[in-house]
C-alpha positions in Angstrom: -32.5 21.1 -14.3 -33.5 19.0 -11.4 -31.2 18.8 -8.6 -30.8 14.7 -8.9 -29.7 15.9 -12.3 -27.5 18.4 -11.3 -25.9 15.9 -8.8 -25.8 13.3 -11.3 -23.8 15.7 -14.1 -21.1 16.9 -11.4 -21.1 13.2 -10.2 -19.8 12.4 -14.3 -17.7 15.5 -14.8 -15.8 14.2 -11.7 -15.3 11.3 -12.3 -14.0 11.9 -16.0 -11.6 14.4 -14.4 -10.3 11.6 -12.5 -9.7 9.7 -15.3 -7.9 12.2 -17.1 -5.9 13.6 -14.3 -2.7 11.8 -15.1 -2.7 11.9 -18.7 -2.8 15.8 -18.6 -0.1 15.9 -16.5 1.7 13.5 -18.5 0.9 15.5 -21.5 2.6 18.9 -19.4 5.5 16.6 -18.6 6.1 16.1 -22.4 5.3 19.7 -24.0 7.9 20.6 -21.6 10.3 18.6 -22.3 9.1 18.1 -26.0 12.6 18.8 -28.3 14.1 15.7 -25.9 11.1 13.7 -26.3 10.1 13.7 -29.6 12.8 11.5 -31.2 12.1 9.2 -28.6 8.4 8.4 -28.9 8.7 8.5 -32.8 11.1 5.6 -32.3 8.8 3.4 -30.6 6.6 2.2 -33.0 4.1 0.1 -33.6 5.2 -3.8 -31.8 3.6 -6.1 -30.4 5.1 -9.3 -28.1 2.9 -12.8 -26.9 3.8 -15.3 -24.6 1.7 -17.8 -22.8 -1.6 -16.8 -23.8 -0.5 -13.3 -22.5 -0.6 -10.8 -25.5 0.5 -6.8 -24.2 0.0 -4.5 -27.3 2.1 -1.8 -28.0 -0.8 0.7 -26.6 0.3 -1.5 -23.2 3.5 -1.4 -23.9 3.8 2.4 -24.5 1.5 3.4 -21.5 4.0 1.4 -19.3 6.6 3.3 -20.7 4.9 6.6 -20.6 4.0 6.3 -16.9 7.7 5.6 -16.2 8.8 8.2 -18.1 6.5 10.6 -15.9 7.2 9.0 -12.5 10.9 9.2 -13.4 10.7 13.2 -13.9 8.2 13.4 -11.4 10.1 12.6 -8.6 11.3 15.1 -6.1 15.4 14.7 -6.7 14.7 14.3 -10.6 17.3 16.3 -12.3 14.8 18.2 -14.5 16.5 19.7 -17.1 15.5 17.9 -20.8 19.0 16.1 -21.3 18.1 14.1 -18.4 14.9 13.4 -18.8 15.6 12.1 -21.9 17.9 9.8 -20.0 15.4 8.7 -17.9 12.8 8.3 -20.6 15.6 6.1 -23.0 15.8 3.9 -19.7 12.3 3.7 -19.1 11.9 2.2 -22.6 14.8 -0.2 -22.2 13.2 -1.2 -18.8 10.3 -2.1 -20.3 11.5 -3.6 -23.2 13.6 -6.1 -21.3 10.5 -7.9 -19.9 10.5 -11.3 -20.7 7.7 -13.5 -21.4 7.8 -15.5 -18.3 7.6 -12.9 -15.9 5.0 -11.1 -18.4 2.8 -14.2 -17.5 4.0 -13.9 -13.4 2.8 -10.1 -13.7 -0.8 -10.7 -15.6 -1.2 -12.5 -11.7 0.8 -10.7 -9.2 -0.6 -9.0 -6.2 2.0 -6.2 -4.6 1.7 -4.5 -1.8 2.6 -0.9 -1.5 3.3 0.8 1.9 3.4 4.4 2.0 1.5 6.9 4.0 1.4 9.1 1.1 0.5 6.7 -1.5 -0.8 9.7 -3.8 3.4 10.4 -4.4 3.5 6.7 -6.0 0.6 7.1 -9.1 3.1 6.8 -12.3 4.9 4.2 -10.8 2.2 1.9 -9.9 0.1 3.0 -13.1 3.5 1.7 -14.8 3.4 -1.8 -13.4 -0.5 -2.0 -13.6 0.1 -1.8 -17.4 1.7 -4.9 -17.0 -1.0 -6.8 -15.4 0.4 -6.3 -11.3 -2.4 -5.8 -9.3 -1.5 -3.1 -6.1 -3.1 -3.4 -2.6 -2.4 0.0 -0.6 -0.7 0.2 3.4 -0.5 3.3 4.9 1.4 2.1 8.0 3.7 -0.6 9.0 0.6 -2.3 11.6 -2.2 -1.8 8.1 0.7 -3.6 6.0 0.8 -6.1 8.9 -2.5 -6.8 8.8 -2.8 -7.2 4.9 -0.3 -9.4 4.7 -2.2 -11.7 7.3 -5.2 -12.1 5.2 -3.6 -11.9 1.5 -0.6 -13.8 0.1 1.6 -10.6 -2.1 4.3 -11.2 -4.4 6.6 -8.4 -3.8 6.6 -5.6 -0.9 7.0 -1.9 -1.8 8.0 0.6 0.7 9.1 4.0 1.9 11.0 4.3 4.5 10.1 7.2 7.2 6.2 6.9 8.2 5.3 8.7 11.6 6.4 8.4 14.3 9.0 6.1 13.0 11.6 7.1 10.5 13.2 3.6 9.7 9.6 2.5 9.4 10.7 0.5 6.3 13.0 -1.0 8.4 10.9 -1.9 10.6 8.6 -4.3 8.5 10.8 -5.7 6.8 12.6 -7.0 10.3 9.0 -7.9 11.4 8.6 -9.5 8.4 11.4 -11.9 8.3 11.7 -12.4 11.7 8.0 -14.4 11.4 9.7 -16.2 8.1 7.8 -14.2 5.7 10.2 -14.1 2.9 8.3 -11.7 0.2 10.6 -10.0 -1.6 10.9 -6.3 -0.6 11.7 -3.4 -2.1 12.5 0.3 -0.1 11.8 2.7 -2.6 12.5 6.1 0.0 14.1 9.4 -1.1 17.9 8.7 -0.9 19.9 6.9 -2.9 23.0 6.5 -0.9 25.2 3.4 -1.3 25.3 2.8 2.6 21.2 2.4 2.6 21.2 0.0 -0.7 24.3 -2.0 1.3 22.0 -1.4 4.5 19.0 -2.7 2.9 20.1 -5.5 1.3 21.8 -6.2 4.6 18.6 -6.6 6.5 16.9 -9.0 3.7 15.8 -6.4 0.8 16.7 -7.0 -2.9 17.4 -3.7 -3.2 16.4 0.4 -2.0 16.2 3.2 -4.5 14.9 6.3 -5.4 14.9 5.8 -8.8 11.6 4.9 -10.6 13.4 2.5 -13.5 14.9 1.1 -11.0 12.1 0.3 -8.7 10.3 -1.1 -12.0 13.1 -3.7 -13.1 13.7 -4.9 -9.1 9.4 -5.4 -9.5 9.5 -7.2 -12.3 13.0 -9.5 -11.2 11.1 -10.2 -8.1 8.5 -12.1 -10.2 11.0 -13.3 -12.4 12.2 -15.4 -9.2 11.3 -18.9 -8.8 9.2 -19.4 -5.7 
């Protein structure tokens, strides 16, 4: 075999890898939780829901779900054990379920931007949303976000909260933000869930601050739900 050949077949195998990165894990996720999921996932079905020219088939429907399910479990302070996650996956489906047609439509067109310097942490949870239509633009620092938002009208903000050398970096756009009379909605998704940071965020001009993944999803999705 040639070596443009060689190149080329490595060049495939890697990029079908890529492809099927998250669906193995996803699969892992499951087998290991499988006696919790199984009942679940039967119970789906097959469905389908239209609205404004927008059709999402259950495939669409289910990947959304799926993803949720795996960012939900995924997450660092995710109690793991399978009651929970069954929890969590019982939500995700009610989560996604509860999208209505109009913001089905708003989502097929919405730009989000996500700021996180470790945006590789955030897969499931944009791969759940991207189901949906939303489209993601990636910031890896509060000046990159800055600069996006310059140049690109979003619909909603996404962002941690510590990025180096500042650990109320989330804080810090979204005071940037409003104090030019940008008025994006924004959404702190950061690792704690306390109820002094949700009352602190909101405070400052959030809709909300979690560490939840369902709950990230539905404040998304209410943010496009919101009349301009």
């Amino acid at each position: 075999m040639a070596v443009d050949d060689l190149v080329k077949v490595v060049d495939a195998v890697t990029r079908l890898l890529a492809v099927l990165a998250w669906p193995v894990l996803l699969v892992v996720v499951l087998v290991k939780f499988a006696p919790a999921f199984r009942d679940f996932f039967a119970s789906l079905g097959e469905f389908t829901f239209k609205g404004g020219g927008f059709e999402a088939t259950a495939k669409r429907k289910q990947e959304a779900t799926a993803a949720l399910v795996a960012a939900s479990v995924a997450r660092p302070n995710a109690d793991s054990t399978p009651q929970a996650a069954a929890q969590e996956a019982r939500e995700a489906a009610t989560a996604v379920d509860q999208v209505d047609r109009r913001t089905l439509r708003k989502a097929s067109a919405a730009w989000a931007l996500w700021v996180d310097d470790r945006p590789d942490n955030n897969i499931y949870e944009r791969q759940s949303l991207e189901a949906l239509g939303i489209r993601f633009v990636l910031a890896k620092s509060t000046d990159e976000a800055l600069d996006k938002i310059a140049t690109q009208r979003f619909d909603v903000v996404i962002s941690d909260m510590g990025r180096p050398p500042d650990p109320q970096a989330g804080y810090t756009l979204l005071e940037r933000l409003r104090e030019s009379g940008n008025r994006t909605p924004f959404v702190i998704y950061a690792g704690s869930d306390a109820a002094e940071h949700r009352a602190e965020a909101r405070r400052r001009g959030a809709i909300g601050s979690t560490n939840r993944a369902n709950e990230l999803f539905r404040y998304v999705l209410s943010a496009l739900g919101r009349d301009a």
